[in-house]
C-alpha positions in Angstrom: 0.0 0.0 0.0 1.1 3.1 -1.1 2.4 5.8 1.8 -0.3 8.7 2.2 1.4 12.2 2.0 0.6 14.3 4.7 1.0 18.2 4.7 3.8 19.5 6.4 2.8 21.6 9.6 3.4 25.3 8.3 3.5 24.9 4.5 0.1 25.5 2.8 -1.0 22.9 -0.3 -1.5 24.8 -3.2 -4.0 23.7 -5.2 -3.6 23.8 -9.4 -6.7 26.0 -10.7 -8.5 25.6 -14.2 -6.1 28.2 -15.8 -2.3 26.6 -14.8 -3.8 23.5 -15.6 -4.7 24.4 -19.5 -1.5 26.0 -19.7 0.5 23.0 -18.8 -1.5 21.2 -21.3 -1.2 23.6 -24.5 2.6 23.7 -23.8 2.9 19.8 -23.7 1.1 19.6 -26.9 2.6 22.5 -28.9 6.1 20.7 -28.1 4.6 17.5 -29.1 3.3 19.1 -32.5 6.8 21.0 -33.0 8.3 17.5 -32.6 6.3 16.2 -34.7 6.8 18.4 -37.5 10.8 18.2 -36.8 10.9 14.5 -37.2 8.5 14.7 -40.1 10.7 17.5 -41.7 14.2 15.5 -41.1 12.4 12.1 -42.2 11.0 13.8 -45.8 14.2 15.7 -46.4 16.2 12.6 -45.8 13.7 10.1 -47.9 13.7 13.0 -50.7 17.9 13.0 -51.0 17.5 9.3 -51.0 14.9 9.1 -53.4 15.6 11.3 -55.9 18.4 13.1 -58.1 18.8 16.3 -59.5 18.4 17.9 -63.1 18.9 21.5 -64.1 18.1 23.8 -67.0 18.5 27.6 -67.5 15.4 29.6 -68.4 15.3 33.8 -70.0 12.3 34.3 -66.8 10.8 32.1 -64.4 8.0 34.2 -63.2 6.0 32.9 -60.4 7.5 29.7 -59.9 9.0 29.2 -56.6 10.7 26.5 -54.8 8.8 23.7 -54.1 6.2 23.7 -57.2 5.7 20.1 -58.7 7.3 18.6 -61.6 4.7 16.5 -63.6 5.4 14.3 -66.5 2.9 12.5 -68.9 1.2 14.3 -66.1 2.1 11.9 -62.9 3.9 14.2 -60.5 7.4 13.2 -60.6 9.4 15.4 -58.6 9.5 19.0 -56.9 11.7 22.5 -57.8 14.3 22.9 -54.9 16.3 25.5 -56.1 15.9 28.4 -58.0 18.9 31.2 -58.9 20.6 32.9 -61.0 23.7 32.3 -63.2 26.9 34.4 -62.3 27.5 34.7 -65.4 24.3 35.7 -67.9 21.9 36.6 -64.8 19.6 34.2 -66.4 17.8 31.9 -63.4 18.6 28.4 -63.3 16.1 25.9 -61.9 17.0 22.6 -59.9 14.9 20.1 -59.9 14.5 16.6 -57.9 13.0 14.0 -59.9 12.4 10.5 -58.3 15.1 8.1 -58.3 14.4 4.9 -61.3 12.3 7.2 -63.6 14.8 7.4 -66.9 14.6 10.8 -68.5 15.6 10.5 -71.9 18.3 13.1 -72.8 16.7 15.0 -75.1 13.8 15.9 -73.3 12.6 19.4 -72.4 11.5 21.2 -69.1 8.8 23.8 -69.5 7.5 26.2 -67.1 3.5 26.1 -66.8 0.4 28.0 -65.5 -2.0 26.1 -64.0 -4.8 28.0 -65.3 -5.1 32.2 -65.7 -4.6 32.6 -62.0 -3.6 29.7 -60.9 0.0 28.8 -59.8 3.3 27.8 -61.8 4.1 23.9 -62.0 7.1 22.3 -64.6 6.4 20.1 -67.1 9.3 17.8 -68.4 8.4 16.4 -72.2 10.0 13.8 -72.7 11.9 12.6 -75.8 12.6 9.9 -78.0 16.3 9.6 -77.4 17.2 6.1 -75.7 20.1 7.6 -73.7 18.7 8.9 -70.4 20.4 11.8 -68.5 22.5 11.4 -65.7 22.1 13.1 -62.2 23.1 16.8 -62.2 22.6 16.9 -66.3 21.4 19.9 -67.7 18.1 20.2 -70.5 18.7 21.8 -73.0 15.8 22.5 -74.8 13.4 24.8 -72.4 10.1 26.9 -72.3 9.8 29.9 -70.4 7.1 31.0 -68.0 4.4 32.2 -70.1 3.6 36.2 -68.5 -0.7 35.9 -68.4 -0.4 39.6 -67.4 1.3 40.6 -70.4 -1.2 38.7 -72.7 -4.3 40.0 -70.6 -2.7 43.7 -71.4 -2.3 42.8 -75.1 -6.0 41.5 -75.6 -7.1 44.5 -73.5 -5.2 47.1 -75.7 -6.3 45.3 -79.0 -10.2 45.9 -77.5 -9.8 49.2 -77.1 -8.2 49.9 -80.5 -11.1 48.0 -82.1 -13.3 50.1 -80.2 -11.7 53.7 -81.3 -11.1 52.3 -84.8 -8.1 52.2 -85.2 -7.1 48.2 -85.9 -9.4 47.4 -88.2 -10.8 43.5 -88.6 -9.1 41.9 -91.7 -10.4 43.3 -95.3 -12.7 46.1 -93.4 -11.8 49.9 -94.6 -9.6 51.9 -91.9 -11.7 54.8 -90.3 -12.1 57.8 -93.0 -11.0 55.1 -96.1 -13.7 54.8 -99.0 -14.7 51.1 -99.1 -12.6 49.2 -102.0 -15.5 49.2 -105.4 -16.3 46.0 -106.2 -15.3 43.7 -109.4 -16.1 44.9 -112.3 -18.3 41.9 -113.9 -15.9 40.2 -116.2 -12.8 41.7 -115.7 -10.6 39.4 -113.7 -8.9 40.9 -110.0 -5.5 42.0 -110.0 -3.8 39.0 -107.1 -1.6 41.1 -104.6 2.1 40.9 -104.4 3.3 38.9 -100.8 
């Protein structure tokens, strides 16, 4: 049988209220979490260096892709972007990717940068080739797409609008503004073709 603790003559018990007991509680299980996450983080990181091997390509502009953003092929994610910068050289950005370890690139494939939709975000999409010879970790691709600006196009269909609507891109065989319409054919006398 377990000894029964008495109180000491002079030294009050102090009892734990609601409050001291909630906070012992949240801090247990915020340091439980934060473990959590640290062995989840070390365990990924280390099954990702294991797992996988690393491809580069340099791009003109890699707007909106970050690190992190999938790599799909025949659309099957395949890997992941972990490092983007830029040369020392040309100031051109040069992506690394990881793609997993077994899957045989061919070596003339290329590595495009994508938009999942107008506003959605930036993935890469490796097309592969039809070369036999499959690149080797840290080999570069040399045929690449860069990312595709949706601003810039959204600002070119918006200006081409607006000239429509003051007149001053005409549709394709309509007069420009203040141009007398073309007469037509003459019945029987053939149209002179236009020089390219």
């Amino acid at each position: 049988m377990a000894p029964v603790l008495k109180p000491q003559p002079g030294v009050p018990m102090r009892r734990i209220t609601r409050q001291d007991f909630e906070t012992i509680v949240g801090t247990v299980t915020l340091a439980a979490v934060a473990l959590a996450l640290w062995i989840a983080s070390a365990g990924g990181k280390a099954a990702q260096e294991s797992g996988s091997y690393l491809l580069t390509a340099r791009f003109g502009q890699v707007d909106g892709l970050t690190i992190g953003n999938p790599v799909y092929l025949a659309g099957i994610q395949v890997g992941s972007v972990v490092r983007i910068e830029l040369a020392p050289n040309s100031l051109k950005p040069v992506v690394t990717i990881s793609v997993r370890r077994g899957l045989a690139v061919p070596a003339d494939s290329a590595l495009l940068v994508m938009s999942d939709g107008v506003l959605g975000g930036k993935y890469m999409r490796i097309e592969a080739g039809s070369e036999t010879e499959a690149m080797k970790p840290g080999a570069r691709f040399e045929t690449v797409q860069d990312s595709i600006i949706v601003e810039r196009i959204l600002q070119k269909i918006v200006q081409g609008a607006e000239a429509r609507r003051r007149g001053e891109a005409p549709e394709n065989g309509a007069p420009k503004k203040d141009e007398a319409p073309k007469p037509a054919p003459k019945p029987g006398v053939p149209e002179t073709p236009k020089q390219q």
